[in-house]
Residue frames relative to the residue before (quaternion, step in Angstrom):
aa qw qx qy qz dx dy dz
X 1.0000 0.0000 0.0000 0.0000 0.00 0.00 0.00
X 0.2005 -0.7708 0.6024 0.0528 3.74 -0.43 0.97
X 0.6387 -0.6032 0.2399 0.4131 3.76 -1.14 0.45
X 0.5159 0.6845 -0.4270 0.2880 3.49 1.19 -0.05
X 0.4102 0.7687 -0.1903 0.4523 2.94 1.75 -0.91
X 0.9246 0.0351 -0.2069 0.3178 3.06 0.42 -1.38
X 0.2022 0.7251 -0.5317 0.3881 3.51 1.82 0.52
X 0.9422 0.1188 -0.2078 0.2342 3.51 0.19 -0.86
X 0.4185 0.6630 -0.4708 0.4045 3.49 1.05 1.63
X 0.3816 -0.6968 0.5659 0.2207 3.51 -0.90 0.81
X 0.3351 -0.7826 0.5246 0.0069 3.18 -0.65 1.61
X 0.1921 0.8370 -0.4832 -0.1706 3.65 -0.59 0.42
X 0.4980 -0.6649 0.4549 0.3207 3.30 -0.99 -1.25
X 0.4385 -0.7023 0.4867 0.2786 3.47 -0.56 1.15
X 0.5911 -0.5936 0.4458 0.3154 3.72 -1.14 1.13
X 0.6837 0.4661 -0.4049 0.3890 3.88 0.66 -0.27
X 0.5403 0.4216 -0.5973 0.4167 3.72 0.83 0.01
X 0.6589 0.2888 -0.5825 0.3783 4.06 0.16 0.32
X 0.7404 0.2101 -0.3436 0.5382 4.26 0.38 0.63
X 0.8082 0.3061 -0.3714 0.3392 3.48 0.09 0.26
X 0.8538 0.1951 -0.2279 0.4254 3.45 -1.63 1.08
X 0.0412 -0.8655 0.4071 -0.2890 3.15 1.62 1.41
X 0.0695 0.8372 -0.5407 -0.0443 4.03 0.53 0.40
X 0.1617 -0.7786 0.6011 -0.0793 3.09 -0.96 1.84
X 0.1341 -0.9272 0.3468 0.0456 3.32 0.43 1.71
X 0.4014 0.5193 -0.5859 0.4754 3.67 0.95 0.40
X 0.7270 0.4753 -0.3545 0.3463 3.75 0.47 -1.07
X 0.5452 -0.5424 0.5986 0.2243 3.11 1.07 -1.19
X 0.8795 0.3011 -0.1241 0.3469 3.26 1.38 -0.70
X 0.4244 -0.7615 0.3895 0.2971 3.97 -0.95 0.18
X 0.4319 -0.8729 0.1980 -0.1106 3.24 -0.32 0.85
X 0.1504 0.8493 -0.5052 0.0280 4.11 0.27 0.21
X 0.2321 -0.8776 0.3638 -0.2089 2.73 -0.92 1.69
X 0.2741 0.8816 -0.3770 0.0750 3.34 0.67 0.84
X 0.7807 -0.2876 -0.0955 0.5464 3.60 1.88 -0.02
X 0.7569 -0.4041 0.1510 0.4909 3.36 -0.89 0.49
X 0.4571 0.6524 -0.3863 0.4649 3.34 0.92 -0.77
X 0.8396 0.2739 -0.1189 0.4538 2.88 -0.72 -1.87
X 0.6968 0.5342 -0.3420 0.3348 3.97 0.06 -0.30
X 0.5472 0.5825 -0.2654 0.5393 2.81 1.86 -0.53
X 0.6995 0.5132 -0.2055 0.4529 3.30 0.68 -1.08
X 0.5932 0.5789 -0.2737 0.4880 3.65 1.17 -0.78
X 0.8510 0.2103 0.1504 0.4571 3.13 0.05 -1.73
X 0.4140 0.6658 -0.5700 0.2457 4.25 1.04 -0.12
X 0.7604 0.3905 -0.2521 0.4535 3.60 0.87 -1.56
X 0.5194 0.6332 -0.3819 0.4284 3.73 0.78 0.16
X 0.6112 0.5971 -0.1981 0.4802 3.28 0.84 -1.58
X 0.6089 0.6896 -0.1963 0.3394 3.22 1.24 -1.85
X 0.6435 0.3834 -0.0856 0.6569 3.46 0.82 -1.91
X 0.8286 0.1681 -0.4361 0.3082 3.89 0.05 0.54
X 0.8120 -0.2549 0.1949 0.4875 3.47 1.04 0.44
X 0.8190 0.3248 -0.2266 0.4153 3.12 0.63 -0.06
X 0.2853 -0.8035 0.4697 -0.2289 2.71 0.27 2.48
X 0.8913 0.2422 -0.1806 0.3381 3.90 0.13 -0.67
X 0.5892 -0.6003 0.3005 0.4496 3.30 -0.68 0.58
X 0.6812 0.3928 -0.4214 0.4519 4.06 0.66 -0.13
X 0.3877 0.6464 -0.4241 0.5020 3.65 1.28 0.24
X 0.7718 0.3341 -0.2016 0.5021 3.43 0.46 -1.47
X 0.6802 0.5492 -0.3294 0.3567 3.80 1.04 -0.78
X 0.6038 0.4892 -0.3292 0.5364 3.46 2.01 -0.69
X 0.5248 0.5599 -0.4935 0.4093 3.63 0.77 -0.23
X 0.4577 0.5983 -0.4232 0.5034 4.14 1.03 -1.11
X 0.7644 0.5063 -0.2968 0.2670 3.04 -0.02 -1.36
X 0.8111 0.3287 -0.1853 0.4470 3.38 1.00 -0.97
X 0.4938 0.5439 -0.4060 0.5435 3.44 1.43 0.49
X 0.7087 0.3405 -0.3416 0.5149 3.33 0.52 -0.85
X 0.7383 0.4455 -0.4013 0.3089 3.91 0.48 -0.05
X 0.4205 0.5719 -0.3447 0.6143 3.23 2.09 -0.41
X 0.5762 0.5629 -0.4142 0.4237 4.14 0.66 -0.94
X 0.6683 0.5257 -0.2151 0.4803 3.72 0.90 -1.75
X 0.6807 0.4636 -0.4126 0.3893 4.11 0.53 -1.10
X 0.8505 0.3908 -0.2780 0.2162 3.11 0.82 -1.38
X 0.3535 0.7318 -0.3637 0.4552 3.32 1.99 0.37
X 0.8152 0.1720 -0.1813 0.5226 3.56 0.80 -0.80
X 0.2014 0.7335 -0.5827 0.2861 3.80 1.27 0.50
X 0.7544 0.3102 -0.3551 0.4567 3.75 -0.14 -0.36
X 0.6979 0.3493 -0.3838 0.4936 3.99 0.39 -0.37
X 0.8501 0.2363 -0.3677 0.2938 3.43 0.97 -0.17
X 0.2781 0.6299 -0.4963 0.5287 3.26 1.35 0.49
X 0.7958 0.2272 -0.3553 0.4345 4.00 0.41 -0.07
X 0.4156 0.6163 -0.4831 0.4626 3.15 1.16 0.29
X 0.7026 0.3546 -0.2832 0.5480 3.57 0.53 -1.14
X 0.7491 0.2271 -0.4473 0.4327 3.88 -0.08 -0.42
X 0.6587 0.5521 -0.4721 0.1962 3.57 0.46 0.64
X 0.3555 0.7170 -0.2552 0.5426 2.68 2.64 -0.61
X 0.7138 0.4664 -0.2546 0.4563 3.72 0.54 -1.54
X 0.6545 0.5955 -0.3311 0.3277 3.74 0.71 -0.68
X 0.6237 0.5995 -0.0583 0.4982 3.10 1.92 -1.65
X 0.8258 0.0773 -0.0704 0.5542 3.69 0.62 -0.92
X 0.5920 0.4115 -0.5156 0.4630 4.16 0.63 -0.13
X 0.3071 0.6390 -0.6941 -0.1248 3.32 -2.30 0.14
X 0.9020 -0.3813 0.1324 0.1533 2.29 -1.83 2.10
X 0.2388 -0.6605 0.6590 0.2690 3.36 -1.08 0.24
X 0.7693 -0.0328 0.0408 0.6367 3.45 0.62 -0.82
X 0.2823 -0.7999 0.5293 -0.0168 3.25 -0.69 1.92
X 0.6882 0.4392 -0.4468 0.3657 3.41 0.65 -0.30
X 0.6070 0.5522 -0.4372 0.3681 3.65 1.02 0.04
X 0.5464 0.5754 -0.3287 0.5122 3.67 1.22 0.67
X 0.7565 0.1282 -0.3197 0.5560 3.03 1.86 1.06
X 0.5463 -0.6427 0.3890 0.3703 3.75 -0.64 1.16
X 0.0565 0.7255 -0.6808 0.0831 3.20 -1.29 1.18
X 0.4625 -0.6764 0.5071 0.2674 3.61 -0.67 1.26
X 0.6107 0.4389 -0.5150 0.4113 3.51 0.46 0.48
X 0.3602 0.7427 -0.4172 0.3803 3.57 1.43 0.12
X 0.8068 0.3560 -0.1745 0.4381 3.04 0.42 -1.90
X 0.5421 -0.4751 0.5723 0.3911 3.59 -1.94 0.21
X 0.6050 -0.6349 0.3494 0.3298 2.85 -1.40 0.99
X 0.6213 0.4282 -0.4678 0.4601 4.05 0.87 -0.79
X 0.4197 0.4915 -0.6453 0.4073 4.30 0.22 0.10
X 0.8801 0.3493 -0.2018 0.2502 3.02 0.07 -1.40
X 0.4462 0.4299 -0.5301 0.5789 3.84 1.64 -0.15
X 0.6235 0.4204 -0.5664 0.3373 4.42 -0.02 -0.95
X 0.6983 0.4446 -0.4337 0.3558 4.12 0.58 -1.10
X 0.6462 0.4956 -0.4395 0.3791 3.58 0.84 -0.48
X 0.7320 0.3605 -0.3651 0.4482 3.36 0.51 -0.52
X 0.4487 0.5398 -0.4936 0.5135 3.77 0.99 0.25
X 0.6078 0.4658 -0.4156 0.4908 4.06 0.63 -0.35
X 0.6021 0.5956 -0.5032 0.1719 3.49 0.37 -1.36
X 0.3364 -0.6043 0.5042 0.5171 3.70 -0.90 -0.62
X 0.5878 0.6549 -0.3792 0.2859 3.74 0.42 0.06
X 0.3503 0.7970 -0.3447 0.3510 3.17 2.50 -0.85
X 0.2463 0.6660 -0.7011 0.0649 3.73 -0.91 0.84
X 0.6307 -0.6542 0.2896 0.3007 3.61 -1.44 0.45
X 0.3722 0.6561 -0.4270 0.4987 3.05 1.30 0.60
X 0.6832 0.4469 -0.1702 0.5519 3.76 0.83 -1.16
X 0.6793 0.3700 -0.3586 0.5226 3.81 0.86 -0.36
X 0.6006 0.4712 -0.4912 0.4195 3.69 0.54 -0.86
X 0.8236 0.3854 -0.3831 0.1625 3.87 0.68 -0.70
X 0.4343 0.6494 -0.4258 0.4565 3.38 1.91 0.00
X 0.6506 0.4655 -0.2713 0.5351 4.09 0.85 -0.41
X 0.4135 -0.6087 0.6387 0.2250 3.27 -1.79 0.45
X 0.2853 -0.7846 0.5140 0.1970 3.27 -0.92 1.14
X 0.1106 -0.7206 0.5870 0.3522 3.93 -0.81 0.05
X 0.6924 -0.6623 0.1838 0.2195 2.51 -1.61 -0.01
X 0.3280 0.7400 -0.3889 0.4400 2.98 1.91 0.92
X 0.5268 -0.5961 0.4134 0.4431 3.39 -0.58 0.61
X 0.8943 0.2393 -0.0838 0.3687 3.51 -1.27 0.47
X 0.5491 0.6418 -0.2503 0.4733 3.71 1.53 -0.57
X 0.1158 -0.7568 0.6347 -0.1047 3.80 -0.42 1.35
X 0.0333 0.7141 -0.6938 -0.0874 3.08 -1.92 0.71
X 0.4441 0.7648 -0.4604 -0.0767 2.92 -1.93 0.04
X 0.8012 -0.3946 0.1345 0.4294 3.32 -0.54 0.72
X 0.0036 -0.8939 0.4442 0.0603 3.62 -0.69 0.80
X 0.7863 0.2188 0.0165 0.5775 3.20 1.37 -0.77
X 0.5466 -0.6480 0.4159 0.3291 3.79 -0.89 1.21
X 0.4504 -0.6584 0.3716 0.4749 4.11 -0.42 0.94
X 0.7188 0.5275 -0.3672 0.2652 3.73 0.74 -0.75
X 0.5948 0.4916 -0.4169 0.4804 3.63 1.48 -0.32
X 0.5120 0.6476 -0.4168 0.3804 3.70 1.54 -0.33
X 0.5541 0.6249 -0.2260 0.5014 3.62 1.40 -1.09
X 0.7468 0.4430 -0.2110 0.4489 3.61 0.54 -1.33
X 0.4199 0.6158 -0.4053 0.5293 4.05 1.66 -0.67
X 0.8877 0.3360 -0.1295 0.2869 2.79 0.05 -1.77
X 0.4672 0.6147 -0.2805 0.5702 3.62 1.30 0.10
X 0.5728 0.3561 -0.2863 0.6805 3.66 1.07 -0.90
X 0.6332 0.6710 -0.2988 0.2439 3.75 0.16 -0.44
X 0.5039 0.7779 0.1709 0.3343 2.32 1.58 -1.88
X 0.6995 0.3605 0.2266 0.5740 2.65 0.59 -2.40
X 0.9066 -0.0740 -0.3704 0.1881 3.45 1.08 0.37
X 0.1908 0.6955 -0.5045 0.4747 2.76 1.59 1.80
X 0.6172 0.4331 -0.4303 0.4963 3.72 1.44 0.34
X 0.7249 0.4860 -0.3355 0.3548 3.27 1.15 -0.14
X 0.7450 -0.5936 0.1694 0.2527 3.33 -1.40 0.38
X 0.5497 0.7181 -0.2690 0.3315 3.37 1.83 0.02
X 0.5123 -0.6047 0.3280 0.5142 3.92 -0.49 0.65
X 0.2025 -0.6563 0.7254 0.0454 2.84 -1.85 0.45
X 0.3669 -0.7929 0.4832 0.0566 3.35 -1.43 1.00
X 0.1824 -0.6250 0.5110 0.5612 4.18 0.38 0.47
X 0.7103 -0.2915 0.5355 0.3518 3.40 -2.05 -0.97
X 0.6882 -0.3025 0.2964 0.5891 3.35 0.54 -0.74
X 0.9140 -0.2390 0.2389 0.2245 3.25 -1.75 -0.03
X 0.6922 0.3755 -0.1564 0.5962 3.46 1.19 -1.29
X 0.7681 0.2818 -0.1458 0.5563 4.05 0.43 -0.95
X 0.5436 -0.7469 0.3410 -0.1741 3.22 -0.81 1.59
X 0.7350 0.0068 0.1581 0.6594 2.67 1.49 -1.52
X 0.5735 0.6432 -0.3756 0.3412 3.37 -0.89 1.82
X 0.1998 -0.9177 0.3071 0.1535 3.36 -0.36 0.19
X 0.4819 -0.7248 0.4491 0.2018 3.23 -1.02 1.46
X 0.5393 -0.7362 0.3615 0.1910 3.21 -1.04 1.88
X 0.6874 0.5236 -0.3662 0.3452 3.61 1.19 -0.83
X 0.6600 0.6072 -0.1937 0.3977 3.24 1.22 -0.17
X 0.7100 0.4728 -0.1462 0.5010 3.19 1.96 -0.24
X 0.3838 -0.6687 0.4454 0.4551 3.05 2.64 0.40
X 0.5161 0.5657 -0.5823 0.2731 3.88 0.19 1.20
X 0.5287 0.7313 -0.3650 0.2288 3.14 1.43 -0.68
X 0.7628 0.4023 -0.2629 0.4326 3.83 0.36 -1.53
X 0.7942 0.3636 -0.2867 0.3935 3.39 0.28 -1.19
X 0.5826 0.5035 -0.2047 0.6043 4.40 1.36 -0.88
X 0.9317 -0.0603 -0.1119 0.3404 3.27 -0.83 -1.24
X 0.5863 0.6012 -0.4953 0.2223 3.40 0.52 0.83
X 0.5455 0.5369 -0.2989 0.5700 3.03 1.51 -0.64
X 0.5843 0.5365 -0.4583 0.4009 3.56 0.72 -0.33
X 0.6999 0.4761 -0.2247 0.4826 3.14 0.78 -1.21
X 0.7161 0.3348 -0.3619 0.4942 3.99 0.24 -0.74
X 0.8578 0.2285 -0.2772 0.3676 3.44 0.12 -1.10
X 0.6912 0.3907 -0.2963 0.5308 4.36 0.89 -0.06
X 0.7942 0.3844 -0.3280 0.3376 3.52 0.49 -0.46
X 0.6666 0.4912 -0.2706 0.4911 3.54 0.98 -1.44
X 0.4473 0.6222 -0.4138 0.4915 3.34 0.78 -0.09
X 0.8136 0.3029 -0.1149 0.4828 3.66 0.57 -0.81
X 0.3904 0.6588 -0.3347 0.5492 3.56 1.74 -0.71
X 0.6312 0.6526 -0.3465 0.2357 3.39 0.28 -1.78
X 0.8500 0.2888 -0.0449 0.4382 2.88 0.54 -1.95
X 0.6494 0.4362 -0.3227 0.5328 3.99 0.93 -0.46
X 0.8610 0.3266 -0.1123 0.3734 3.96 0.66 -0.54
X 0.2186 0.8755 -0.3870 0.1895 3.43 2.13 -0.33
X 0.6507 0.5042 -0.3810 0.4211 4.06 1.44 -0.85
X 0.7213 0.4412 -0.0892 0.5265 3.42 0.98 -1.26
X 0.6235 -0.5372 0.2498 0.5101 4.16 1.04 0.55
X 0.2524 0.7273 -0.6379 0.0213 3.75 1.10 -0.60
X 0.6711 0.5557 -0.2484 0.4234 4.27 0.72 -1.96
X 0.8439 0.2882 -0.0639 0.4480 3.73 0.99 -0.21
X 0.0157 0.9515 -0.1973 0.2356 3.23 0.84 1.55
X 0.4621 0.8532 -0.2299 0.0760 2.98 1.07 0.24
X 0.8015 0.2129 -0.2553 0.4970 3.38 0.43 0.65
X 0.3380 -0.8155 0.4690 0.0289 4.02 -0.93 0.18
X 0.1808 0.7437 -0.6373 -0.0902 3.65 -1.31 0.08
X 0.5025 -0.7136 0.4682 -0.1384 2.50 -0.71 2.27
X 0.3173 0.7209 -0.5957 0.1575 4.10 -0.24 0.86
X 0.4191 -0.6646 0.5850 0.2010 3.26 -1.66 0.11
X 0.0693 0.7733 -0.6165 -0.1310 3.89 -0.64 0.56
X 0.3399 -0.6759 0.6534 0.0277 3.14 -1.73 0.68
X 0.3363 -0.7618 0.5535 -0.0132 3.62 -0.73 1.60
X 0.5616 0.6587 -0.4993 0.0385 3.93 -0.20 0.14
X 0.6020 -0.6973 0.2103 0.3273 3.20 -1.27 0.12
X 0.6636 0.3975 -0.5183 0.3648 3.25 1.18 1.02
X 0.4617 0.5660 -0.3352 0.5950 3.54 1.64 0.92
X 0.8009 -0.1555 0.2028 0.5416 3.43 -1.50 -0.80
X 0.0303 0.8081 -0.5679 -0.1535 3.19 -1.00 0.79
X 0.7320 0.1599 -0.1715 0.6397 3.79 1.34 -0.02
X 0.4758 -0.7225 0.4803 0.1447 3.10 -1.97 -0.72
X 0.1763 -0.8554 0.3805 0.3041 3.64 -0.20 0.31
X 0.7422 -0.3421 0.4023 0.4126 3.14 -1.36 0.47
X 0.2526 0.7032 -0.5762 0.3313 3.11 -0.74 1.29
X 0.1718 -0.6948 0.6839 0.1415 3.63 -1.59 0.29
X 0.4972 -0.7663 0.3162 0.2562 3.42 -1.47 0.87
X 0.5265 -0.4973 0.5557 0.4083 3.56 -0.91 -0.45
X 0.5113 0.5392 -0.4864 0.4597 3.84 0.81 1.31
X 0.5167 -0.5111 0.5413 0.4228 2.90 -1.82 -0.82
X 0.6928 0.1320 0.1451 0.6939 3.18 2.14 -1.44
X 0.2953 -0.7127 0.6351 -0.0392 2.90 -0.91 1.05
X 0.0835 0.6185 -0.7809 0.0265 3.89 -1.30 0.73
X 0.0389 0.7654 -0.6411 0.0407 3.34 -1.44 1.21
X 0.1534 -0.8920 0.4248 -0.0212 3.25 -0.17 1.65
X 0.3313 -0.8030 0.4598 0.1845 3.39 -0.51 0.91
X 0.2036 -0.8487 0.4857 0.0490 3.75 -0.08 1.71
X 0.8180 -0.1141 0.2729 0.4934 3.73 0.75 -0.88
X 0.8775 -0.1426 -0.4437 -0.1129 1.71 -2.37 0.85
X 0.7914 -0.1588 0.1815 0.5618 3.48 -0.40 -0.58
X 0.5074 0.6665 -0.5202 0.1665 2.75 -1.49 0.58
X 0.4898 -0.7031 0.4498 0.2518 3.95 -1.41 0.58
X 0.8121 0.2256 -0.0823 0.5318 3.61 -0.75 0.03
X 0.6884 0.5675 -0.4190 0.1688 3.01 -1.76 -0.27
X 0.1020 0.8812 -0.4553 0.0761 3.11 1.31 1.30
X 0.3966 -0.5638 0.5738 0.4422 3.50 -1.15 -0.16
X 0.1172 0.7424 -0.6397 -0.1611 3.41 -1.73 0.28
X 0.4184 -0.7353 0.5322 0.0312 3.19 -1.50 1.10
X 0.4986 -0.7934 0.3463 -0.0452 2.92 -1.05 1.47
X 0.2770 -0.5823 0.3655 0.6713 3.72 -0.05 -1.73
X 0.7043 -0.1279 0.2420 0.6550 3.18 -1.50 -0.64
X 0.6992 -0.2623 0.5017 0.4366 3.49 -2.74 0.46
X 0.7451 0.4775 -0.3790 0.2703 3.96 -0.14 -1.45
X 0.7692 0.3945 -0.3303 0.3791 3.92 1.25 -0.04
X 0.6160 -0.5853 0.3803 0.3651 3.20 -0.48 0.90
X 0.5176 -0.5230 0.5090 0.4467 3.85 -1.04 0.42
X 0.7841 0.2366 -0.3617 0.4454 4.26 -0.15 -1.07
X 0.7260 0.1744 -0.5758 0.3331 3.43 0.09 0.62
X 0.4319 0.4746 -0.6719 0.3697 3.85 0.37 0.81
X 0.2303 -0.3988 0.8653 0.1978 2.88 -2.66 -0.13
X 0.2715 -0.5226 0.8025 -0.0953 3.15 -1.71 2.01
X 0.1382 -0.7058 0.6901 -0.0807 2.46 -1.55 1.75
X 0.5466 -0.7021 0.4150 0.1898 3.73 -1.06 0.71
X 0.0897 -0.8358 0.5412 -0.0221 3.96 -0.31 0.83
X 0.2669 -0.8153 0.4894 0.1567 3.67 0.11 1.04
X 0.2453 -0.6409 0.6919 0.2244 3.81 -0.72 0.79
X 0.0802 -0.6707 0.7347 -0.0627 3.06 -1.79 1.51
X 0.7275 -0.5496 0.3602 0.1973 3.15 -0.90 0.96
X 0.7318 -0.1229 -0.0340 0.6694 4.22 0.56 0.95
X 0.3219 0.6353 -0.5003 0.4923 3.49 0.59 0.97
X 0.1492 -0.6392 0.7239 0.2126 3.56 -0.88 0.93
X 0.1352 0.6624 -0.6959 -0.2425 3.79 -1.76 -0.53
X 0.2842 -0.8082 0.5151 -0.0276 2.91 -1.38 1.82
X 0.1574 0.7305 -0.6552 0.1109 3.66 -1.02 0.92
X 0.7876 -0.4641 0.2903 0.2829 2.78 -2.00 -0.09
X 0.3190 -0.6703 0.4730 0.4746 3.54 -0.14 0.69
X 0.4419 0.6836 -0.4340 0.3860 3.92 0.15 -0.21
X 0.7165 0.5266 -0.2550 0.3799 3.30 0.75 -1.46
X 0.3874 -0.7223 0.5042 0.2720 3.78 -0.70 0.73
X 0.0407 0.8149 -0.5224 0.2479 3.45 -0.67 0.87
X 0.1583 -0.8100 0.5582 -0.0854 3.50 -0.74 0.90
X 0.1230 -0.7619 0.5947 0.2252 3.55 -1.10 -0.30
X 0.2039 -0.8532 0.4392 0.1940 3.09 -0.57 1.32
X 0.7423 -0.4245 0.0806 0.5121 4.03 -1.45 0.82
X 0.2042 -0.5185 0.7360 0.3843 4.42 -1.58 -0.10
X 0.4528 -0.4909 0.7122 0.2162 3.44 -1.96 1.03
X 0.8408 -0.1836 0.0144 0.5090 3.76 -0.11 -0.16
X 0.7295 0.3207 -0.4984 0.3415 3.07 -2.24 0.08
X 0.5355 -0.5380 0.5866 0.2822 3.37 -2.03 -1.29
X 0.0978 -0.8268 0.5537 -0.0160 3.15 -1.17 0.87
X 0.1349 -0.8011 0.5817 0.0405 3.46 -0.77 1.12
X 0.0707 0.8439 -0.5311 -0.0296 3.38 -0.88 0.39
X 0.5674 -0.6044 0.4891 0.2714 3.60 -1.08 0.77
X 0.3918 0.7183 -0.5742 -0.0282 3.80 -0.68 -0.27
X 0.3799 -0.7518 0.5388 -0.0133 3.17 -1.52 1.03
X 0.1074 -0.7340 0.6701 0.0259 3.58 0.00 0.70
X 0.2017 0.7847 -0.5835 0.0556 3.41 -0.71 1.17
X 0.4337 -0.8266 0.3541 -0.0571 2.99 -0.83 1.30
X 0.0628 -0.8245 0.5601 0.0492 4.14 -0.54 0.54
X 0.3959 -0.5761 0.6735 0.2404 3.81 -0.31 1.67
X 0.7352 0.3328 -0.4895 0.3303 3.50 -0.90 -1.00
X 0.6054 0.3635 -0.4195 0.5704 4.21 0.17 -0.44
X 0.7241 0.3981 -0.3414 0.4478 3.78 -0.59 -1.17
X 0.7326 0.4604 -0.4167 0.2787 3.87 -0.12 -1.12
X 0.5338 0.5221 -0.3269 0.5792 3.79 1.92 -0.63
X 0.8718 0.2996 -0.0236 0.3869 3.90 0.51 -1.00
X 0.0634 -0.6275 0.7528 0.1885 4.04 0.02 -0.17
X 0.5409 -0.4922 0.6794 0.0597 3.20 -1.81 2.00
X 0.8825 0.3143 -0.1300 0.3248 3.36 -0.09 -0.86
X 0.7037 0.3731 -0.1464 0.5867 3.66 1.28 -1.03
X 0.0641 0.7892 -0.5627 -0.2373 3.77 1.45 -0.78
X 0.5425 0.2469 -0.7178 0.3599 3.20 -0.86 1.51
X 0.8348 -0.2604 0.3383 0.3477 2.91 -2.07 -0.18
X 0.4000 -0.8444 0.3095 0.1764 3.56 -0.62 0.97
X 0.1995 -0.6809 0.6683 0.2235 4.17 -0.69 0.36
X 0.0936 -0.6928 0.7150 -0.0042 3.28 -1.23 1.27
X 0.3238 -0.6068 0.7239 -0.0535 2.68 -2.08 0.89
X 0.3215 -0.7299 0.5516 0.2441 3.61 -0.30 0.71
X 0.0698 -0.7895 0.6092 -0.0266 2.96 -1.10 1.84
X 0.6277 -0.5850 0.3094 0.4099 3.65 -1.61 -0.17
X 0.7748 -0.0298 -0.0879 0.6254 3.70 -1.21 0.63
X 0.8587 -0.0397 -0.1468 0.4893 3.64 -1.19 -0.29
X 0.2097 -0.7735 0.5560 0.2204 3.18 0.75 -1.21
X 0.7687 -0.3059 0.2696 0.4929 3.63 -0.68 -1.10
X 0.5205 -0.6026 0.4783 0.3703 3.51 1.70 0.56
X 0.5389 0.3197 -0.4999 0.5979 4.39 0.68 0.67
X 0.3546 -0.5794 0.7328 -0.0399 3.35 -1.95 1.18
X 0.3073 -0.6307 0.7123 0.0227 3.32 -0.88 1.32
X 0.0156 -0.7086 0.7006 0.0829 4.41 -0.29 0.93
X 0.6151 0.5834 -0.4112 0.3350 3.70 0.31 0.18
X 0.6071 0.5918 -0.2727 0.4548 3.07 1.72 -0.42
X 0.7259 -0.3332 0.4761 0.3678 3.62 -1.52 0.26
X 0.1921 -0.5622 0.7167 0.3651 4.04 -0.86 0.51
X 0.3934 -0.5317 0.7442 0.0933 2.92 -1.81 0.72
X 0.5016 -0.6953 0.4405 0.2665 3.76 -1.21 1.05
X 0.8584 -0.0272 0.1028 0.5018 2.86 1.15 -1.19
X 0.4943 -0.7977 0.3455 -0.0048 3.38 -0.98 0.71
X 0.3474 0.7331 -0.5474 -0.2055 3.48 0.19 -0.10
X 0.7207 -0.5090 0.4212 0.2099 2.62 -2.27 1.25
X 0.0334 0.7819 -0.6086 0.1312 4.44 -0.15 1.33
């Protein structure tokens, strides 16, 4: 599938990303939400066993579901509101990093993507050009030159001092900034993704859509120590996940990897994935995984939730059952609605 392709599908979203996997972060916990009732009934004696004993406890939790329920209803009209705002009044510090340029990448990305083209490429021959951890299925290696990692993060930087809105990433990370909204998406992280990654997806992830990519949400997170300093256990809204480790200083805060969402944490074993500086690590988005606290400095990191309609449009990742869509903007939730009208164009939200 090439990018014409996906200019001219009508991305949407399955009806459970406004009630499911709600992260209530005093508790610690994730959530589905469909009324008071029923949430009660699910989740009262839980809630219970973590603290949240009184009735204005449980009435302030409502509160933050039903206002998380309300964002994620108007997430697509305002998410273009803000990348039209950002288009109108930010400029760049360093514009050419808001398009891929093979002088970006490190040179072994770019010998592993060539030999992902070759025809002779099987997953046997890629697993040995890559470092395996020791999570099952979890790959690294090196994606980007450290000095174009510096110049990101400087453009980054440069506009979390400035006066234009800004969106978090989602629910769990606080602090950062969604790429489609900063005009990285068409010209940066798509081509990254269609023409360097899937290439490499293909051959390590072909069970789970890795060979059938087609769309993304693209965000930046930021570690410091008077902000976010870890993660919870959690799984993504992908098929595959790359999380690259751009900057800057700093101590701790390894990832660790789990199993798949379907195994309970006490009967996994969590395994530890050091973040190196221009290093992608790549896994199933499925895979549970977390990020545990940095003792000092800052940490920025790239991550890429990429996504394949042809797997999801049979399954919801998140709700596992068959999905209800709702026509959403540009990628949207990464589901494709084939009953619909092609659409000429697209922009990329």
């Amino acid at each position: 599938m090439n990018n014409e392709d996906d200019e001219h599908r009508l991305f949407c979203i399955c009806n459970c990303f406004y009630t499911d996997n709600i992260f209530l972060e005093d508790y610690k916990l994730h959530v589905h939400f469909e009324s008071e009732q029923q949430f009660s009934q699910d989740y009262g004696a839980v809630l219970k066993r973590l603290g949240c004993v009184t009735g204005q406890q449980f009435e302030d939790v409502l509160n933050q579901i039903t206002q998380e329920v309300d964002r994620r209803r108007c997430l697509g009209v305002k998410s273009a509101e803000r990348a039209a705002a950002i288009k109108d009044i930010y400029r760049p510090l360093h514009p050419h990093v808001y398009h891929l340029q093979e002088s970006y990448l490190a040179p072994q990305f770019k010998h592993l993507v060539e030999y992902c083209r070759s025809a002779d490429a099987c997953e046997e021959g890629v697993i040995c050009l890559l470092e395996k951890e020791a999570a099952p299925r979890v790959y690294r290696f090196p994606v980007f030159e450290k000095s174009f990692c510096m110049q990101l993060v400087e453009e980054l930087e440069h506009f979390e001092q400035s006066a234009a809105p800004k969106g978090r990433p989602n629910t769990m990370n606080h602090y950062g900034i969604l790429l489609n909204e900063l005009g990285l998406d068409e010209g940066f992280i798509s081509p990254l993704r269609e023409q360097y990654l899937r290439p490499i997806t293909s051959l390590l992830y072909r069970d789970c859509g890795g060979c059938c990519l087609d769309s993304h949400k693209a965000f930046v997170v930021k570690y410091d120590m008077d902000e976010d300093l870890d993660l919870s256990y959690h799984y993504d809204n992908a098929e595959v996940t790359i999380n690259i480790s751009i900057g800057k200083d700093f101590t701790d805060g390894n990832l660790y990897f789990g199993d798949m969402r379907q195994v309970p944490l006490r009967e996994s074993e969590c395994s530890d994935a050091e973040h190196r500086l221009t290093e992608g690590i790549l896994h199933r988005g499925q895979q549970m995984h977390g990020a545990l606290p940095i003792s000092s400095g800052q940490r920025w990191n790239l991550i890429i939730w990429m996504r394949a309609s042809q797997v999801r449009n049979n399954l919801c990742p998140m709700c596992n059952q068959r999905p209800t869509l709702v026509e959403g903007e540009g990628f949207a939730d990464g589901f494709t609605n084939p009953s619909a009208p092609l659409h000429t164009a697209c922009v990329l939200t």
